[in-house]
N, C-alpha and C positions, 0 to 999 in steps of 0.2 A: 400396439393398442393398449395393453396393459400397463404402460409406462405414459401414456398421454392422460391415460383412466386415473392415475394415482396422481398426476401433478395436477391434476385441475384443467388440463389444455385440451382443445379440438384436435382432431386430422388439420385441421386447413391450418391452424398455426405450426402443425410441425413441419408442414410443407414448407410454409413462407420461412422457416428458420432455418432448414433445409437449404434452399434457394439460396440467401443472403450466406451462408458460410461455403456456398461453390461458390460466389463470386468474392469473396474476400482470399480465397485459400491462394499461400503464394508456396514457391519451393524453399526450400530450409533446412540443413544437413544435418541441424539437429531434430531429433524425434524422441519420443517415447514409449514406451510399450503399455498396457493395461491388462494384458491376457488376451486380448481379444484381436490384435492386430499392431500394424505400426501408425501413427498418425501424424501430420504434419502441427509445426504451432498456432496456427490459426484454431485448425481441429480439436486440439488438446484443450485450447482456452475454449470452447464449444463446448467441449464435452465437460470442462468443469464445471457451466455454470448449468447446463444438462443434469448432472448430477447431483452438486448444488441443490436445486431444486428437487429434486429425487428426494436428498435427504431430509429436506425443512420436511414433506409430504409423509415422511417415514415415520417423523417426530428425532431427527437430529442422526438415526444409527448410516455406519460409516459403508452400509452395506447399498449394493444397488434393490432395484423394484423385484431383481429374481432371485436375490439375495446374494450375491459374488462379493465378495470381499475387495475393497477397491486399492491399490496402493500406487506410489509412485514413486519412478526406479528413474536413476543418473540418465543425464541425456548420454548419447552415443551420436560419435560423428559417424556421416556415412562410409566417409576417406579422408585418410590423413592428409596433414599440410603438406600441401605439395614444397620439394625442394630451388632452390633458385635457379634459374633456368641460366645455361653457359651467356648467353646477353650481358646478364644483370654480373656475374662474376666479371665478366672483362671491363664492363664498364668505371666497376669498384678498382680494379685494377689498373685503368689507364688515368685516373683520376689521380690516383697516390702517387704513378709515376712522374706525369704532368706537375700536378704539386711540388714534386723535389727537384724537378729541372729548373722548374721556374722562381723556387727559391734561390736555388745557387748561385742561377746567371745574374739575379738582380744585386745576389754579394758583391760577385766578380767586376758589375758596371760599379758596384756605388762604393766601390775598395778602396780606401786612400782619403777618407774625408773631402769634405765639400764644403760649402758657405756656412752649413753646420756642422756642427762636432759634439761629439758627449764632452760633459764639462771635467774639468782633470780633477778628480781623486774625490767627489761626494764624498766619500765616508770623512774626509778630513775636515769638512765643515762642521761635520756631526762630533766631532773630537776624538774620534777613535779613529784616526789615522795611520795605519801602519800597512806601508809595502808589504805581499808577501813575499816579494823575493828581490834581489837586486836585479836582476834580470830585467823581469817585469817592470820595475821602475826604471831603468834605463835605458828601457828598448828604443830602438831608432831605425822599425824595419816599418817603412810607411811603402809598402807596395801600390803598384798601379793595378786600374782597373783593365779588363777585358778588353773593351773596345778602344781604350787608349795605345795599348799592346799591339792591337792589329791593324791599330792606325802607324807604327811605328816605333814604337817603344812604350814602355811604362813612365807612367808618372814622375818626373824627377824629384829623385831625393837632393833635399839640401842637407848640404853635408855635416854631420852633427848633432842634425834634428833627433829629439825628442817625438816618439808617438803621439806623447797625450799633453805636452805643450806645444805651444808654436804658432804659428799662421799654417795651415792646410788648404788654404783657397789655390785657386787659379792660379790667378792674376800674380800672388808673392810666388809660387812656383816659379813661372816665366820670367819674371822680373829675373830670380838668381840664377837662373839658370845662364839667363844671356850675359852676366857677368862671370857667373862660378868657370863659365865653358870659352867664352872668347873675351870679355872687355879684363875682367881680371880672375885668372886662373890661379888656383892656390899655388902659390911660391911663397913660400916662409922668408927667404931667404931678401925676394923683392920688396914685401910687406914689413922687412925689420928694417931695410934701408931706406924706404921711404919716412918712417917716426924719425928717424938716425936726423934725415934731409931736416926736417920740420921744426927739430929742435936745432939744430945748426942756424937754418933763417931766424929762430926765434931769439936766437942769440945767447950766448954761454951764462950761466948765474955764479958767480962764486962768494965765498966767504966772506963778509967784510972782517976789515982789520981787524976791528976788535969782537967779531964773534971767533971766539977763540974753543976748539972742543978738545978731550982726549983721546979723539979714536977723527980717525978718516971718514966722513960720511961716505964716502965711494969705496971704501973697501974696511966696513965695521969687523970688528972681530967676530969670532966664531959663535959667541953668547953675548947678552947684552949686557955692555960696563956697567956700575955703580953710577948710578945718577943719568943715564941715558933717560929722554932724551934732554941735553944743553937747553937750557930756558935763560931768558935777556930778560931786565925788564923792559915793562911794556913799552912805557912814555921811548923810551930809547930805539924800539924798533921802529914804532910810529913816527919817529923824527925824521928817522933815516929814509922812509919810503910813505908820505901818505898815501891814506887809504883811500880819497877822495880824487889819487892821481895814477890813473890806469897806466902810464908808461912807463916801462919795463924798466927797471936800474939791475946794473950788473953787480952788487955789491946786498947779500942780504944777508938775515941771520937763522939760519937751515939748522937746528940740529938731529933730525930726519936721518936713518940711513938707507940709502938707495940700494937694496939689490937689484942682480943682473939673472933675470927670469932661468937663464941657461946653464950659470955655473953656481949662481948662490941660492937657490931654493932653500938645499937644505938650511942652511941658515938663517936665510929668512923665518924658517919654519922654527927657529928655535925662540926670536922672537914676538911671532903668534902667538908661541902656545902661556909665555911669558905675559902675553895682554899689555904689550908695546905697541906702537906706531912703526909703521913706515911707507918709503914706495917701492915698489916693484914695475922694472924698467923690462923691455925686451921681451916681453911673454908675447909668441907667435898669435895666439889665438889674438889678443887684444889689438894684435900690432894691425893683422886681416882687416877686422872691424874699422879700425882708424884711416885706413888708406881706400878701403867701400865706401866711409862716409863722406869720405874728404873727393872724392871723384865726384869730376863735375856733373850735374844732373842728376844720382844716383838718389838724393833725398828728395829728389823734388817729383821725381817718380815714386818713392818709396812713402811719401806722406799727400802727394798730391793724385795719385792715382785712383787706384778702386775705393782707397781709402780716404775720399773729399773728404774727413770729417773736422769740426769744430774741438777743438781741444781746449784743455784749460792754458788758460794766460792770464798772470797779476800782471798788474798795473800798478806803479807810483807815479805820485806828480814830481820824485825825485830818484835819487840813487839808491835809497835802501829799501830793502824788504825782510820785514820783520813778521816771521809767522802769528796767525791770533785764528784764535777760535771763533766762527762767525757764529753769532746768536742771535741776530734777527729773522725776525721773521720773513717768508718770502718773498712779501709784498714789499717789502724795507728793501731789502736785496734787488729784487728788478728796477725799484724807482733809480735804485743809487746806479746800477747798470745803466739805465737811460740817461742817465747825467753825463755821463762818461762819453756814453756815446755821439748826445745829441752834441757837447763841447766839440769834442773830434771833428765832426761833420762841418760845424761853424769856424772849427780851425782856432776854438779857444783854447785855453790850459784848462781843466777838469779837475782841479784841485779837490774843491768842494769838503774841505776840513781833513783828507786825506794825508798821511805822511805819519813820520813815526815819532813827531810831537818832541815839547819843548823838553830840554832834560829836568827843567825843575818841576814842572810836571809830571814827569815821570818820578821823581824822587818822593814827590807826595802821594802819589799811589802809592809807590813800595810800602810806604810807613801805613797808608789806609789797609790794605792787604795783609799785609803781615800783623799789625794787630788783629784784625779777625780770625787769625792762623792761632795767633798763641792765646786767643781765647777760648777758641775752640779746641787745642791742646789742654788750656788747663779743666777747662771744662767736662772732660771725656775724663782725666785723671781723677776730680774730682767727685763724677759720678761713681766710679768704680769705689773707692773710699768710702764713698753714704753708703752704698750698695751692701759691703761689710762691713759698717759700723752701723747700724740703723738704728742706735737707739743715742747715737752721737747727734742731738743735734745742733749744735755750731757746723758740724760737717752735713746739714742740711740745709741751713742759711749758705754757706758758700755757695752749695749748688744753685741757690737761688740768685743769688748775688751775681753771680756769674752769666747766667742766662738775661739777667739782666745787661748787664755791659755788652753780653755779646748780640744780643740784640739790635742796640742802640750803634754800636761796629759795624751790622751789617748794614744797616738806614744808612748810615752814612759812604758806608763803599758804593752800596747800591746807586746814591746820590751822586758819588765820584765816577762812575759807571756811565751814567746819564749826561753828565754834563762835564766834564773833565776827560772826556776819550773818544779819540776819533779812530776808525779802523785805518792803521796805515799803510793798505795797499786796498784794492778792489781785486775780488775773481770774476773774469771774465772766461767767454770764448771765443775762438777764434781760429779761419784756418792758418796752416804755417806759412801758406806766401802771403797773406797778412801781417803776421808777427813780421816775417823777414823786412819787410817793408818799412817797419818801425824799424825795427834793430838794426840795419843794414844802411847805416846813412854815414855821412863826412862826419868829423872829429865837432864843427864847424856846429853843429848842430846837436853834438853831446854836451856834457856838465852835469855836475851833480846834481844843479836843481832844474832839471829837464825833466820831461815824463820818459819813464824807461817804463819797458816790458819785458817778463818773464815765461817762455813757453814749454811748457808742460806733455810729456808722453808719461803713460803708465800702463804696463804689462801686470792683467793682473795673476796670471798663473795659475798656482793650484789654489788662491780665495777664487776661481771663477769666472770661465768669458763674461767682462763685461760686469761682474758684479761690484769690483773696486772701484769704477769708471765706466762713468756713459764713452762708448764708441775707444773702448782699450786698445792699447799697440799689442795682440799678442805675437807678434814677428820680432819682439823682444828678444823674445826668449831662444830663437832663431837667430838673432846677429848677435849676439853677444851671449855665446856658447859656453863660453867661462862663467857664467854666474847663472847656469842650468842647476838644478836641484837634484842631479844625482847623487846616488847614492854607494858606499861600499866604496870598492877602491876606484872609481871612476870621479868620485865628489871632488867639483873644483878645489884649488889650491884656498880659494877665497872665501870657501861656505864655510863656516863650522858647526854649524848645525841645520843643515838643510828643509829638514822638515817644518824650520818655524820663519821659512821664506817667508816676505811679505811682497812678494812681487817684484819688479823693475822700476826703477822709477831714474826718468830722465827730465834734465833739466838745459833746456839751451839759454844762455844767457847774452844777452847785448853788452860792447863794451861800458863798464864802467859801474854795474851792477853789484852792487851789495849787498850780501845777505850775513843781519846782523849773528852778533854770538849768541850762541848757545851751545847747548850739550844732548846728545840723545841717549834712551836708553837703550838702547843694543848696539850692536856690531855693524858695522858699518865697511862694505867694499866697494870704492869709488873710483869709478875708470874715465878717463878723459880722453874722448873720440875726435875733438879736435879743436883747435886754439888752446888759451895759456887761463888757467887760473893762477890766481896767488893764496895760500892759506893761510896765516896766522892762527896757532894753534897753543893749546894750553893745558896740562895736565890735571886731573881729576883737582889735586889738591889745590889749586888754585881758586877754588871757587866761591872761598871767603872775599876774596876781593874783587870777583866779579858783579856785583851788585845787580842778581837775579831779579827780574820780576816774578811776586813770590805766587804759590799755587792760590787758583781759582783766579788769574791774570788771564783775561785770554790771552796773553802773550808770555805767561807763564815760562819759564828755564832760558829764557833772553835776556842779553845783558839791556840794563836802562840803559846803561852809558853809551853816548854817542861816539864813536873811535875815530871817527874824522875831525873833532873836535870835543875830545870830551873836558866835560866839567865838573872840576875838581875839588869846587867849591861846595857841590852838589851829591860829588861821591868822593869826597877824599882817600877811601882806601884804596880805589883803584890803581895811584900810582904803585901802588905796595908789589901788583900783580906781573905772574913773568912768564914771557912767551919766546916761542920760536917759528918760523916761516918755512916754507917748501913750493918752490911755482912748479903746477905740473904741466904737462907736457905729452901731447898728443902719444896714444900707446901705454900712456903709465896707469899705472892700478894703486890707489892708496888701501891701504889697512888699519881703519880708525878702529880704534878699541870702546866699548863699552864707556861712557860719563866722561868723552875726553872732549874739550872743549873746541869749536872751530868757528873761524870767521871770513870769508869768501870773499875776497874782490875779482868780478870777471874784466881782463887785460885787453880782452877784444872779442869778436865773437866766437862763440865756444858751445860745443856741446859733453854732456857729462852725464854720464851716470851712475845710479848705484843699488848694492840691495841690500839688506838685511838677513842676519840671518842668525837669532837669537841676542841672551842676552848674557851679561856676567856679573858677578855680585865681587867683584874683587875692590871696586872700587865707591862701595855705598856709603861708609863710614863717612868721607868725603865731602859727597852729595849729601848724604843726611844733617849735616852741619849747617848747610844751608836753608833747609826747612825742607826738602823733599826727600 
């Protein structure tokens, strides 16, 4: 009563306030003490505002109406947190177990790669490339999965294979398998005398009369002579065999030496390391490949299978093809594709300004090109000059002068560009029993000025499934086990610098196809899987006489000169230049050196490959002569 009397309130209101906090009051493990009892939190917020008002009534002191000192003390739970009940621990426990079975099993099913694959070697795109171990980089333990196992065996390995290159699918499994196991089972021995058979039907090559050499091509000496390899002039080998006439003559000018994979490596090898040319005959692994490719059906399963896809194929409306950098744009590219095709369809010729153009034409580019080369040479010398004389200025009119001329250089290349150059071949696609279709016909219906076609595979390796080429062969890397990018002492005889592979690249060519000269810059190992090419070949120093098309050509490090008819009136130094030949022959491996010249006639249908695998500076001086 004395505490209703001081706050201002009736009886009936402390009833009704009474009332309204028993029906709000819930249970709650926290509580309080005040002296006076324990209270729930309902109660405690009650009695705050209870006393609250007590104090406004008091004039603010901290005391109640009977005067008690009020305070407030940490809540207190009634009972501790209860512990987790054996339920909840088994539960957590069969959860974690479950989880590790069912990771492992799904290792064990998905073991051995599938339609996908991680990509070989990410950090090497990023430029920091380096194996940690040879091991690792050479491994070739491609296990099966679980279920395949209890179906009957694991996964078959193909023999050779690479982990982290290769084709890992199905379908190329099966394929090798049904020849590795019964159509043709590894014999070395069957596989050397089938190339043996090949070049026998192809018929023997030997020396003409007057290629005359100092050493034995078939049994070179132990290091390479003075003046290896024999070079003829050109006009004189060109007489003896055009280039324009695929059939085979027994009489050429080879100064080439042939090792025999089994007994002369090392010698070969002393040539390599020397940055010479040669071929390499009777290597097992090469010989395999050539006698799988040459078995009938074996590609037509191996490109026409899981792997329908559309591949690159040029096109000329004649015999040669002459590399160029395409720089139209897209829409320019599919019109010309549609030209191509829609002729095809109506059974036209598709010309459409294609081919590798008139030589006098080509002789006027040269001289439009190369003058904006050596103005742009003196131009860069002469800025550097102003750059340190800067108070010279006569040596700031040249610079001016200069930019002037070269200017008016490019207007006029650019012009020549326009209107003076047609691309001389088209890239298309296409499947291989398409190409075959073209390429595979009677003599009857070849000539040089026929439309021929060029068909294209490329493995892209460690750049990337798929990234150097839409719809890539990487089963590359799988049949021709010799030009794998291992590493340490496993590194083919062919790589010498593996890690600056640039993939596989295969070229099947139709009788009679020509691919004009030029020079590359790296190293170069080319194996011929079946039929006859011819090479004509020329050393670095010859390349004064070559008459280059000069840089910013799209056709740029290719001779202008036509070699089935060239003219001389046009390039007169080219008779000055001197070459020598080599036909190879299903199983052989060539060894092109760095900037060494080559020019291709394919003798019938053939496939070839080859790769890369760095580069050498032994022979720039050379090539820098000629403006690159």
């Amino acid at each position: 009563n004395s505490l209703e009397c001081a706050s201002g309130k009736t009886k009936h209101d402390s009833v009704r306030v009474g009332r309204n906090l028993t029906m709000q009051r819930r249970h709650h493990s926290a509580v309080v003490a005040n002296g006076d009892g324990v209270l729930s939190r309902e109660e405690r917020r009650a009695e705050r505002r209870r006393l609250g008002k007590a104090r406004r009534a008091n004039g603010g002191s901290d005391s109640d109406a009977f005067g008690r000192k009020l305070r407030r003390v940490k809540r207190v739970a009634k009972s501790k947190k209860r512990a987790p009940g054996p339920v909840i621990l088994w539960a957590v426990i069969s959860f974690g177990l479950f989880s590790t079975i069912g990771v492992t099993v799904f290792r064990l099913l998905h073991n051995g790669g599938g339609p996908t694959r991680r990509r070989a070697y990410p950090s090497h795109e990023k430029g920091g490339w380096k194996p940690r171990s040879h091991t690792e980089y050479n491994s070739d333990k491609v296990s099966g999965g679980l279920m395949s196992k209890l179906r009957g065996g694991g996964k078959y390995l193909i023999p050779d294979s690479m982990k982290e290159l290769g084709n890992k699918q199905k379908w190329y499994g099966e394929l090798r398998k049904e020849y590795d196991l019964n159509i043709l089972p590894k014999d070395d021995e069957r596989s050397l005398r089938f190339v043996e058979e090949e070049r026998k039907k192809n018929g023997e090559y030997r020396q003409h009369s007057n290629a005359r050499t100092p050493y034995d091509i078939h049994n070179c000496p132990e290091f390479p002579p003075d003046g290896y390899p024999t070079q003829w002039p050109v006009l004189e080998v060109l007489d003896n065999w055009s280039p324009d006439d695929p059939t085979p003559h027994e009489e050429i000018y080879q100064g080439w030496c042939v090792f025999d994979f089994r007994t002369e490596k090392n010698k070969a090898n002393n040539y390599r390391h020397a940055e010479l040319p040669f071929i390499m005959r009777n290597d097992p692994a090469a010989a395999r490949t050539a006698e799988r490719w040459n078995h009938p059906g074996y590609l037509d399963k191996l490109l026409m299978g899981n792997e329908d896809t559309m591949r690159r194929t040029e096109y000329s409306p004649n015999n040669h093809f002459m590399y160029w950098v395409d720089k139209r744009d897209r829409s320019e590219r599919r019109a010309a594709k549609k030209t191509i095709r829609r002729a095809e369809e109506e059974g036209n010729e598709a010309h459409d300004g294609f081919g590798r153009g008139a030589q006098a034409e080509m002789a006027k580019a040269m001289e439009i090109y190369s003058r904006v080369n050596d103005l742009k040479d003196k131009l860069e010398e002469a800025v550097d000059y102003a750059d340190d004389h800067e108070d010279d200025d006569e040596a700031q009119l040249v610079v001016k002068k200069l930019k002037r001329q070269l200017s008016k250089a490019k207007e006029l290349r650019d012009q020549e560009a326009e209107d003076g150059w047609k691309p001389p071949t088209e890239n298309l696609r296409m499947l291989y029993t398409e190409w075959l279709a073209h390429a595979n016909v009677t003599d009857d219906k070849l000539g040089p000025d026929n439309p021929h076609w060029y068909f294209r595979l490329i493995g892209c390796g460690t750049m990337g499934d798929g990234d150097c080429d839409k719809g890539s062969s990487e089963w590359l890397f799988d049949e021709l086990t010799y030009f794998q990018p291992r590493m340490g002492e496993e590194r083919p005889f062919y790589l010498i610098e593996p890690k600056q592979q640039k993939g596989i690249h295969c070229r099947f060519g139709m009788k009679g196809v020509i691919a004009e000269n030029h020079f590359d810059l790296s190293r170069n190992a080319i194996s011929l899987l079946g039929g006859q090419r011819r090479y004509i070949l020329a050393h670095p120093n010859q390349c004064v006489h070559m008459n280059l098309l000069p840089r910013g050509h799209p056709s740029a490090r290719h001779s202008a000169v036509d070699w089935s008819d060239p003219d001389l009136e046009s390039f007169p130094t080219f008779k000055h230049a001197h070459v020598n030949e080599v036909v190879m022959q299903p199983g052989d491996v060539m060894y092109l050196p760095t900037n060494w010249f080559h020019y291709i006639i394919s003798l019938d249908l053939n496939f070839q490959c080859n790769t890369r695998s760095g580069g050498e500076h032994l022979y720039r001086e050379e090539i820098n002569e000629c403006g690159f």
